[in-house]
Structure formats: C-alpha cells, structure tokens
N, C-alpha and C positions, 0 to 999 in steps of 0.2 A: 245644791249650793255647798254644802258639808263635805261632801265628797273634790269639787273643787277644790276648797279652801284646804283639805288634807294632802292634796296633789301638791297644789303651793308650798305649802309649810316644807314638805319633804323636798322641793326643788331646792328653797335655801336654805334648808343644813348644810353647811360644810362637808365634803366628801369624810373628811380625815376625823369629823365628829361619830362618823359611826365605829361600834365598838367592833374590834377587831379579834383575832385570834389571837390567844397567848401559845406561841410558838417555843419550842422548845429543844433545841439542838443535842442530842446523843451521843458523842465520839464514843465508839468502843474498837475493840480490838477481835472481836468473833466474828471470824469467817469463817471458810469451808462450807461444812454442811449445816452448821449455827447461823452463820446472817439470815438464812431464809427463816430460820426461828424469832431472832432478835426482830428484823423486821414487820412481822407479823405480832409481836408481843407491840409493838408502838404502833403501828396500824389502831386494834385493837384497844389501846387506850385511847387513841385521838378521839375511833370512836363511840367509846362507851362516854367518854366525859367532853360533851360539848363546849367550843368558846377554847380548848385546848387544842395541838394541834406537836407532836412531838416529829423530828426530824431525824431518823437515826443516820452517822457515817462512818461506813468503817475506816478506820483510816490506818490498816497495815497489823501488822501482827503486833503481839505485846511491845515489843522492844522498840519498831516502826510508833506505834504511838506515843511510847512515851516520850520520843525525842522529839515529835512533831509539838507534844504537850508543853515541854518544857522551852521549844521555842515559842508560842502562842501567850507561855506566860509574860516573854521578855516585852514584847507588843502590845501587852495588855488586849490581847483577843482569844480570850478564852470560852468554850463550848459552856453552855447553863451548864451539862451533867458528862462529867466523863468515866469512863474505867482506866482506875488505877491499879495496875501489878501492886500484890503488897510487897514488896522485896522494896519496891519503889517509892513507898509512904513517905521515911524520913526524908527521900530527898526533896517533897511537895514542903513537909513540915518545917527542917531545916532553913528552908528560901521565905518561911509563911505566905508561900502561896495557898494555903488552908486554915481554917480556924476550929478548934472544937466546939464539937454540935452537942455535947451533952444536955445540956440544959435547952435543947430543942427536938429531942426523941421523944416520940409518946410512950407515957409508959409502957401502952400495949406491945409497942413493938418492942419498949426493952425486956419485958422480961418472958418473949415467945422467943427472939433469937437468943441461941445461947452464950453463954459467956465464951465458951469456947471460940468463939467465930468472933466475937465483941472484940474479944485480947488478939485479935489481929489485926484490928484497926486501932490499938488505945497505943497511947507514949505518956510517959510520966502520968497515969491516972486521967488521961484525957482522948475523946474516939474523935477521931479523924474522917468516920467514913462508914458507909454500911458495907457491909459484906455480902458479897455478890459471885456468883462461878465458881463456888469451892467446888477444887479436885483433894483427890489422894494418888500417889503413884501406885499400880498395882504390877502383878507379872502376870504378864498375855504368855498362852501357848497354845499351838497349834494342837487341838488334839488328836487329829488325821496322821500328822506325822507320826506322833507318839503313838499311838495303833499299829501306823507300818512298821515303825521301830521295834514293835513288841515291846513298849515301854509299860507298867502297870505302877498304877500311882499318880501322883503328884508331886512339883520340887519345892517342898516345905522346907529343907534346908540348905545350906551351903552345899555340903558335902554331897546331897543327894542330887543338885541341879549339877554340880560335876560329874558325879556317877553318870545321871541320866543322859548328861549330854556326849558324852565317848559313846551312848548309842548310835544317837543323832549326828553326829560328825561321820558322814561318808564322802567315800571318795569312786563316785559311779562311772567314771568313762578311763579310770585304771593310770592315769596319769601321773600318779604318787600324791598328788595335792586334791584334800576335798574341795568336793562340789558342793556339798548341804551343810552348814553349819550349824551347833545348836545353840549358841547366844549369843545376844549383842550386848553393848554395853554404848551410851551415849556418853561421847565428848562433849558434852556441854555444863563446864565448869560447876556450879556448885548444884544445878540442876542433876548433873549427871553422879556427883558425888557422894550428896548427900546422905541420899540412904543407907549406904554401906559403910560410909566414915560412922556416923550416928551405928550402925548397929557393931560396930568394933568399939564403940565407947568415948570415942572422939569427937570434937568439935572444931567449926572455923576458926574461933577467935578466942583470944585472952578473955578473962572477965569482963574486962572497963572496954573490950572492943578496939581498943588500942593496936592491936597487932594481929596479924593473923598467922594461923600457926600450922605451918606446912608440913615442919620437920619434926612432927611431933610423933611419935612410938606410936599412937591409930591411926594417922595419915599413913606414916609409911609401909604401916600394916595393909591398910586398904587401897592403895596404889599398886602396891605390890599383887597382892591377893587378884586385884584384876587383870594385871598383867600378867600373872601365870596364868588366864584364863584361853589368851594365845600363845605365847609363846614355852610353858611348863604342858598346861594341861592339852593343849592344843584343839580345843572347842570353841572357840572364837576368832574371827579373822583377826590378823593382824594389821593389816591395812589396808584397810576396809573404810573410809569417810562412814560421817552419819547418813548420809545419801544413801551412799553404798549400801549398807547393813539394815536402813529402814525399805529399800526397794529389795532388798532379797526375802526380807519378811513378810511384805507384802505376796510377793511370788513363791514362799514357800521353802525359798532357798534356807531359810536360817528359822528355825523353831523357836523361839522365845526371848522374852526382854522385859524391861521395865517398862512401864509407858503410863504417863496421867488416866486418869478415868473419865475425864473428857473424852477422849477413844475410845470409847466402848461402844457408844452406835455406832459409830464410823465405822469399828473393825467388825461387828455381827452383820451390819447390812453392805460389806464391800469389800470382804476379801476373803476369797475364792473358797477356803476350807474354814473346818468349824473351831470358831474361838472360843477357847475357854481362860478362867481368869482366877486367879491364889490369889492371895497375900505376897506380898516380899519373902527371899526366902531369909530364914533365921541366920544368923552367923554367932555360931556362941550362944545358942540359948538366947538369943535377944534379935527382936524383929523390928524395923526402923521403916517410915514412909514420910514422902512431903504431903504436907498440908498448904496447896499451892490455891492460886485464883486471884481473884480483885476484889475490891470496893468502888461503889459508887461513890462519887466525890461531887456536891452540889457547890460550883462555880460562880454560881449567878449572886448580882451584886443588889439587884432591887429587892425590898421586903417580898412586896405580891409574886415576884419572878422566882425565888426563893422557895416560898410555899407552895409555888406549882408545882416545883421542880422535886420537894419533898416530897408530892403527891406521888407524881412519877414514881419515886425511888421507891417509895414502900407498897406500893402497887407491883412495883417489879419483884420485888421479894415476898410477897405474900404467899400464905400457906397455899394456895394451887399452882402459883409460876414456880415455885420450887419444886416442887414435886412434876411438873410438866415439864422440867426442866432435867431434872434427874432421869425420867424414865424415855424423854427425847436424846441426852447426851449422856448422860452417867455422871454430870454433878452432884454434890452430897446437899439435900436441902441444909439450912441453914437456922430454920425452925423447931422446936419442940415438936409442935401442932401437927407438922408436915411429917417429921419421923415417925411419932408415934400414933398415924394415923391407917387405918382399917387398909385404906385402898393404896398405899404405898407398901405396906407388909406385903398385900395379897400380891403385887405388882412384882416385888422380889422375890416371893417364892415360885413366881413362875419363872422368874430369869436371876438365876442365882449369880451371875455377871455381875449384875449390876451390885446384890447386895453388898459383894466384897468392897466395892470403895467407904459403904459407911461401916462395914465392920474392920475397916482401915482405919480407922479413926482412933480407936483405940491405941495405937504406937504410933499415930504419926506427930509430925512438928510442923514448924514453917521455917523457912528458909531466915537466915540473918539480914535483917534490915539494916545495909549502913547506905550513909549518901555516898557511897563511892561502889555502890554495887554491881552498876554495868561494868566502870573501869576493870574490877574485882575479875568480874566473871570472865571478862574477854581476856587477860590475862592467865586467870585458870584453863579456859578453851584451851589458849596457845600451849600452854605447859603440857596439857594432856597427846593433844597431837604431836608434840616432841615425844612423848614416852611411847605412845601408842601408833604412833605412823611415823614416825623418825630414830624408832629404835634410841631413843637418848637412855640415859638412865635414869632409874624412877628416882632416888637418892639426892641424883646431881639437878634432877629438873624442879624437883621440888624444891633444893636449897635455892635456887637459882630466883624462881618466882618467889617463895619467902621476901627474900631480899629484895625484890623488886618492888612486892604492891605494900611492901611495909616501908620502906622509901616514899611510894608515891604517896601513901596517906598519912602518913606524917609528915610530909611537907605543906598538906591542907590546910 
C-alpha cells in the first residue's frame, strides 16, 4: 500500500517541481588545439560537481568574440561566464556592462594569485575580472636551420639576430632573390609593435592617454629599425602578408619570429623541425615582452546563478588547471602555489621551452587598455602594411595615422 501511495504522490508533482540542473553557458575564444582542452576542463567540472552542468562555445577568435559580446550586450543576452581580452576591459567598464568583484573574492584566492595578474584586471583600485590564459611573447627558432647555417649561439640581441640572420637569408635555386629567410615580424598593430617600441623606450600614449603618439623619436626609431630589417639589412621579406611569413615558418622557409607562448605546444608537437625558444632579443641593453591573455568575466544576474558561476571560475584557475594548462599550451600559471610548485619546476627543467614564458615575466607589460582599442589597432594594421607592403614611408605613415586615430578619439 506504501509503495502505491509513493507511485501516486510522484505522479502529481508537477513535472517543472523537480529540481533541475544549474546550467552554465562558457563563451570563450580558444580554439585550435585548446578547445579540445577547454572542453574537457567543463566536461569534467559538470562532472565532479553534481546539479551543475557547464556548456562551453567557442565563438571565434579573440576579436570574433568580442564583437559577438558586445553585441549580446546591446540585447541584454549575455553568456553566465565569458573571456575577456584584457586590451578590451575598459570597453566592458566604460559601457558598465561589469561591476567590481572585490568585496566577493575569497580571500584564499586573493592572495595565491598574484598582484601581478590582479593589476590586469583592476581600474581605479577596482578588479573587474579573474585572470585567465596568461601569455608572454617569446622568440621561436628553428634550431635545424641554425645547425645547417653553422650558426652557434643564440639571438639575445639586436645586433646578433641581424648578424645571425645574413646567415639564414639564402638564395638556393640562384635567381638573385632568397628563398629562406631569417625573420618575420607581425603586422598586427600594437600586438606586433609593442615589444620593440617598449624595448627602444617608447610608449603608445601621452600620460592622460589622450593622444597617441606615433611621431614620437622611439616610434620612429622602431618602425624604422624594422624596416631595415627588409629593405637595409635585407633578412626579412618585404612583402610578405602575416599569412605569408607565418606559412613559411611553418615550412621552414623563414627561421624565426616573435610569437605568444601560447604556441608552444602547437609549435614542438607540429612543425616539422626542432623548436627552440629565447627571450626577446635586447635592443639597448633593454629587453621588452607582452603580458597578453584574458579574464574570466561572471555575467550572470541571479545571486545563486552568480555563485555557480564563481565556482566555475575559480575552479578554472586553480593551482592544477594552471599548471595543466601551462604544460598543455605554455600559458604562465597565474598562482604562487602553481609557480612555486615541485612538479611545475621538475616539468620545466625537462622542457626549457616552456620555462622561458614565465622567465618572460620579468620584462614583460600588457598592452594599453583604451575603449577605442580595436578602432586603434585596425588602424595601426593599415599603417604598418603601407610601410611594410606598400613601400610608403615610415615617417609619412606614421604622421599620417597620428593624425588620424587622435581625430578619431578625440571626437569620442
């Protein structure tokens, strides 16, 4: 009779009275050989912690997502958790489509990540965001090539990655024009710039961020400096797209370059010869790298949906996903616990690759956060590809966008 009467009771409960999963939507921006990572990191929490149920989507590379984000916001349809580019903070803050979280961080977590990583999510003394996918830029080269070259060494500085590369610049099927080239250099605006304006002493902007400053004595130093790297020193294509010069890298064609340390598994388990990995090289006695990546950014508007979503996030960043993270891709953990931990040393001393992104740390920065940062960059793009594939002049191109994106952002 019990057993009836239990069958009953459960016929009329309401379907929609049982408790359901607290679902939890991911936007992030890692593909390639990362989504099959990311994925399996939210698998994996769904199911360690029952009743939860996280949904990861990628939705396009950094720049792809944040434009999808910032439409999402207009709609009021935005993801519980997404990744945010930090270059792209202020523009979240600026709109306050974000609130600061200080006074809802445990302390445990504030004071295992470091301030370092903290002050790339904080504005006016307030954090915005955890920190999530930190890179460093390093310099990949091939060391196969450098062997056939008879190269001995490494390019720790300017002057020697010039040296070395009038090895590496051959011209093998006698045509007068090399085949093999020994650098690249990325047009991609203040991504591609950065390191080398910063290690000539230079910066984007005025103080107050007001202006940005192109025509300034280390820009023009560092524009220049790279364009005699084709046309003066003649070790670098001259028009050459980033296509171009990142599929000749791939194949061997071109010996070395800048590239995130994100790349780093990618480039040991998939391309063809053996990678090895420096620092930036010096320019002056001074060595400069980005401190690039994202923050996780909690969206969600309900209390309870909120503290799932915090669960998430510091789940994701805890001392073994950083470190599983680091030695899967060559991001820089973001912990104490995680650096200065037994099995992270031992892990670097067998693949000295990897250790160079966090002994990057040491000179690197992060990029300039203004809300007008995409306009900024796609601008910058253009300019570079006039100097660099348009033969313009580096002088006249620089003045030219000067006055272009300080127009546009003064008119804001």
């Amino acid at each position: 009779m019990r057993r009836i009467l239990l069958v009953l009771l459960l016929l009329l409960v309401p379907f929609g009275a049982y408790p359901k999963d607290t679902e939890i939507t991911f936007w992030h921006s890692l593909g390639f050989h990362v989504k099959e990572i990311v994925d399996g990191l939210a698998l994996e929490y769904s199911e360690s912690h029952p009743g939860v149920r996280v949904t990861p989507v990628f939705q396009g590379l950094y720049e792809e997502l944040q434009v999808k984000m910032l439409a999402a916001a207009v709609t009021r349809d935005l993801p519980d958790v997404a990744q945010v580019q930090l270059e792209y903070m202020n523009t979240y803050i600026e709109n306050s489509l974000i609130d600061p979280i200080n006074s809802t961080i445990p302390p445990e977590e504030r004071d295992d990540i470091l301030d370092l990583f903290w002050d790339l999510v904080t504005k006016d003394g307030n954090i915005y965001g955890v920190p999530f996918c930190i890179s460093t830029t390093v310099f990949f080269y091939n060391e196969d090539a450098f062997r056939k070259a008879g190269v001995e060494g490494e390019p720790s500085t300017w002057e020697e990655m010039v040296s070395i590369g009038k090895k590496l610049t051959t011209d093998t099927n006698g045509d007068g024009k090399p085949d093999n080239y020994a650098v690249m250099f990325w047009m991609d605006g203040f991504y591609g710039i950065a390191p080398f304006l910063w290690a000539n002493g230079g910066d984007f902007f005025s103080s107050d961020k007001r202006r940005i400053l192109l025509t300034s004595e280390e820009m023009v130093r560092t524009i220049t400096m790279l364009h005699d790297l084709a046309y003066k020193h003649r070790i670098m294509p001259g028009n050459w797209t980033d296509w171009e010069s990142g599929q000749a890298f791939l194949t061997g064609n071109l010996a070395m370059g800048p590239f995130t340390s994100a790349a780093i598994s990618y480039g040991e388990q998939n391309l063809p010869w053996k990678l090895r990995i420096v620092p930036m090289p010096s320019v002056n006695g001074r060595r400069a790298s980005v401190l690039g990546g994202s923050a996780l950014v909690n969206f969600a508007q309900k209390r309870k949906q909120r503290s799932e979503v915090d669960s998430f996030i510091y789940w994701l960043v805890n001392k073994e996903n950083t470190i599983r993270l680091h030695e899967k891709i060559g991001y820089v953990p973001v912990r104490g616990s995680a650096l200065n931990s037994l099995s992270l040393r031992a892990f670097d001393r067998k693949n000295p690759n990897f250790k160079v992104a966090i002994d990057t740390l040491d000179f690197a920065r992060p990029l300039p956060s203004h809300p007008e940062f995409y306009k900024i960059n796609e601008r910058l793009r253009e300019m570079l590809q006039e100097v660099f594939l348009g033969a313009a002049d580096p002088a006249e191109a620089l003045k030219k966008a000067e006055e272009e994106i300080n127009r546009m952002i003064g008119e804001q």
